[in-house]
C-alpha positions as CSV (number, residue, x, y, z in Angstrom):
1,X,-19.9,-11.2,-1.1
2,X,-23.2,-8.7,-0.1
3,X,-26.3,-10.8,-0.1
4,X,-27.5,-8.4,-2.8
5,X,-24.6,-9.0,-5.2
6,X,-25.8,-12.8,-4.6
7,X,-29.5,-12.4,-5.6
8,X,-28.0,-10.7,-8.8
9,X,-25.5,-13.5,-9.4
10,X,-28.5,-15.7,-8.8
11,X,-31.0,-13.9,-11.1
12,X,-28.4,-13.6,-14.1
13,X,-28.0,-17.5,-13.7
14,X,-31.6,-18.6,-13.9
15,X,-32.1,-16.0,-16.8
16,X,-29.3,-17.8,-18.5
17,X,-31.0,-21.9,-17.5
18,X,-34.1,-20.2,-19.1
19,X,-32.3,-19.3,-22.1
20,X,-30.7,-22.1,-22.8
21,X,-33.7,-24.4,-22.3
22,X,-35.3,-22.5,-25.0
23,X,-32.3,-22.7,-27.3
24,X,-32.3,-26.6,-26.9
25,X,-36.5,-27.0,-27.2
26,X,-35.9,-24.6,-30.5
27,X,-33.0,-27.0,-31.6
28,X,-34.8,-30.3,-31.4
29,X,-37.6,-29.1,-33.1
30,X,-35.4,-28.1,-36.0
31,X,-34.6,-31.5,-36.1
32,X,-38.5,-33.0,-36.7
33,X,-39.4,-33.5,-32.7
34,X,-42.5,-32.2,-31.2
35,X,-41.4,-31.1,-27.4
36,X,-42.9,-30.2,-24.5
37,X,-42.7,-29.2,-20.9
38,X,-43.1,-32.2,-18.3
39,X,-45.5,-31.5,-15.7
40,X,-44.3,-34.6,-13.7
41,X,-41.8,-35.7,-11.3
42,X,-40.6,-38.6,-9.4
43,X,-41.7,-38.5,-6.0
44,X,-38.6,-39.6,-3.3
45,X,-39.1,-39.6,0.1
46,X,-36.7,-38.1,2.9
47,X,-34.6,-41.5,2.5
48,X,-34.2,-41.0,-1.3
49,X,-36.6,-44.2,-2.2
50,X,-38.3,-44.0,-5.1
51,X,-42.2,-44.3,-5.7
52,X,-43.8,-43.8,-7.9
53,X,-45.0,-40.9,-10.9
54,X,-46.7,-37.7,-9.4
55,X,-47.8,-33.8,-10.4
56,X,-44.7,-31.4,-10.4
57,X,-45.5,-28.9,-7.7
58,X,-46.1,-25.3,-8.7
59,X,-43.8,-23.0,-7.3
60,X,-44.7,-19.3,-6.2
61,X,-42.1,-16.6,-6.3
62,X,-43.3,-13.9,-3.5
63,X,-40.4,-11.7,-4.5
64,X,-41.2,-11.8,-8.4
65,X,-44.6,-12.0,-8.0
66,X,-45.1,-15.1,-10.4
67,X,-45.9,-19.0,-10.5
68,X,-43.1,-21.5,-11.7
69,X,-44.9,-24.0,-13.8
70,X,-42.6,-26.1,-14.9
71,X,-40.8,-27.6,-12.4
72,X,-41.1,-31.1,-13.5
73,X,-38.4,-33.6,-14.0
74,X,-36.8,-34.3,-16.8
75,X,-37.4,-30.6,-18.0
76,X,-39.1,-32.4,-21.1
77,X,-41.1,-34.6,-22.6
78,X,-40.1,-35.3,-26.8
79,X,-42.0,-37.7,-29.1
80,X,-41.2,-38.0,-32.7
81,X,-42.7,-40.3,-35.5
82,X,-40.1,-42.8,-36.4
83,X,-40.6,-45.3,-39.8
84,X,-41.2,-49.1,-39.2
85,X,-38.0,-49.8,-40.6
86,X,-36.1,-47.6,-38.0
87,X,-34.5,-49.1,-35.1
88,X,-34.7,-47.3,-31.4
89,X,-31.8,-48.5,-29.3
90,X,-31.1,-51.1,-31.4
91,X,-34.5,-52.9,-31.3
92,X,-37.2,-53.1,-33.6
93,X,-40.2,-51.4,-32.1
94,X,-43.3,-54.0,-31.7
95,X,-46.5,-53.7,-34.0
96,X,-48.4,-53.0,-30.3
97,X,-46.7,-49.2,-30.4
98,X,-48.0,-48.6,-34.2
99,X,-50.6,-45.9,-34.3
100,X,-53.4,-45.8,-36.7
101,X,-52.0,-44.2,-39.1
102,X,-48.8,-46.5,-39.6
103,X,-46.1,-45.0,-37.8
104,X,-44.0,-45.4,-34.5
105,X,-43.3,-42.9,-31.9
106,X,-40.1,-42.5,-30.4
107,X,-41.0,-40.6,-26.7
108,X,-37.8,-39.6,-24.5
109,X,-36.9,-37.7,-22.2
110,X,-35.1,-34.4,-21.9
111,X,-33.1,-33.1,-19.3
112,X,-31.0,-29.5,-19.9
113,X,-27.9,-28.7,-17.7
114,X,-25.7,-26.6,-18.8
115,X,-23.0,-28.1,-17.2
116,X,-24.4,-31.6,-18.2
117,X,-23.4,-33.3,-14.7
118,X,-27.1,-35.1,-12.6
119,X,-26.9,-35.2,-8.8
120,X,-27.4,-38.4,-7.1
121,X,-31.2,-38.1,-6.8
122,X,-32.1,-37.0,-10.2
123,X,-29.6,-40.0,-11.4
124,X,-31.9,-42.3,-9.5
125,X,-35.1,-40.7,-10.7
126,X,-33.6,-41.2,-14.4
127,X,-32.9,-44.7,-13.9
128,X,-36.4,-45.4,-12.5
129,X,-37.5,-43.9,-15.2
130,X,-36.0,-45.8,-17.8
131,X,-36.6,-49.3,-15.8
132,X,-40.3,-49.0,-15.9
133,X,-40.0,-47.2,-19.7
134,X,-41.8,-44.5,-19.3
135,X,-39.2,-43.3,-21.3
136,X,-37.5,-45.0,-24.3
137,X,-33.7,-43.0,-23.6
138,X,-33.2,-39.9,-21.7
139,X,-30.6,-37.1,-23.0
140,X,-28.8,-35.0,-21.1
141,X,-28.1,-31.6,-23.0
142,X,-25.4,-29.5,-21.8
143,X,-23.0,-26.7,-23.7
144,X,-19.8,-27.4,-25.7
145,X,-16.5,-25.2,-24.7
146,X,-17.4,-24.0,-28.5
147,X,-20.2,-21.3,-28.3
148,X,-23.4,-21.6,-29.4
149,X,-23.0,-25.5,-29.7
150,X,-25.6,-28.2,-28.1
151,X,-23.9,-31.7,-26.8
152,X,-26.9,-34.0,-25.8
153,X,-25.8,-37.2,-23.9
154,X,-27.4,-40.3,-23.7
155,X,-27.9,-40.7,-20.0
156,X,-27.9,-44.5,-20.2
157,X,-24.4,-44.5,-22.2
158,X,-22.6,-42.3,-19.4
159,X,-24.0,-43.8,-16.5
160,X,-24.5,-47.3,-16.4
161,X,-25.7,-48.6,-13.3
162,X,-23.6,-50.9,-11.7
């Protein structure tokens, strides 16, 4: 393969990411959840250990001329009011979450792959995010063989640490 039929291989493919995410951000908020980009990551050293919360970098593009943003992870950030009576996970959330106004949020995490498989490092970082809940659940969306079709995974459901 020429290096330039690479570079288009690799510019159809992040066209397509950036579709997708916008598909899946357009989907949940169909479904009543207020999204956003996340502007933070988990900062690893070179050893893969784990720190603590920090600002995503921004990213500039020479090439393109432009300044990735959002290169946070999870790719999002999704809060949504939940009732008193409604269960998260199976618990009861504690009066200490209620807002003012009476209701509960729900705040997760959101991570799109369209093949819906984490590497090692970002299955760490979504572990350590869940143990010091910063996040109640984290979802993994990916696509369905079926076209057109959103399958979100509950990240602590398919991997449970060991």
């Amino acid at each position: 393969m020429i290096k330039s039929e690479k570079s288009t291989i690799g510019k159809k493919s992040r066209a397509a990411g950036q579709r997708f995410e916008s598909k899946v951000r357009k989907d949940l908020e169909e479904k009543g959840w207020i999204v956003t980009k996340w502007m933070n990551t988990v900062d690893c050293d070179s050893e893969g250990k784990i720190g603590k919360l920090i600002p995503a970098k921004r990213v500039y593009n020479p090439f393109m001329k432009a300044m990735t943003i959002g290169t946070g992870f999870p790719d999002f950030v999704c809060f949504k009011k939940v009732n008193e009576e409604e269960y998260i996970d199976g618990t009861l959330l504690p009066k200490k979450y209620q807002n003012e106004i009476g209701k509960f949020f729900e705040v997760i995490g959101l991570e799109v792959k369209s093949n819906g498989y984490l590497d090692k490092i970002e299955k760490g970082m979504c572990f350590w995010l869940l143990k010091t809940k910063i996040f109640s659940r984290i979802l993994i969306a990916s696509r369905t063989k079926k076209r057109g079709e959103i399958k979100y995974l509950n990240f602590k459901e398919k991997y449970e640490e060991k």
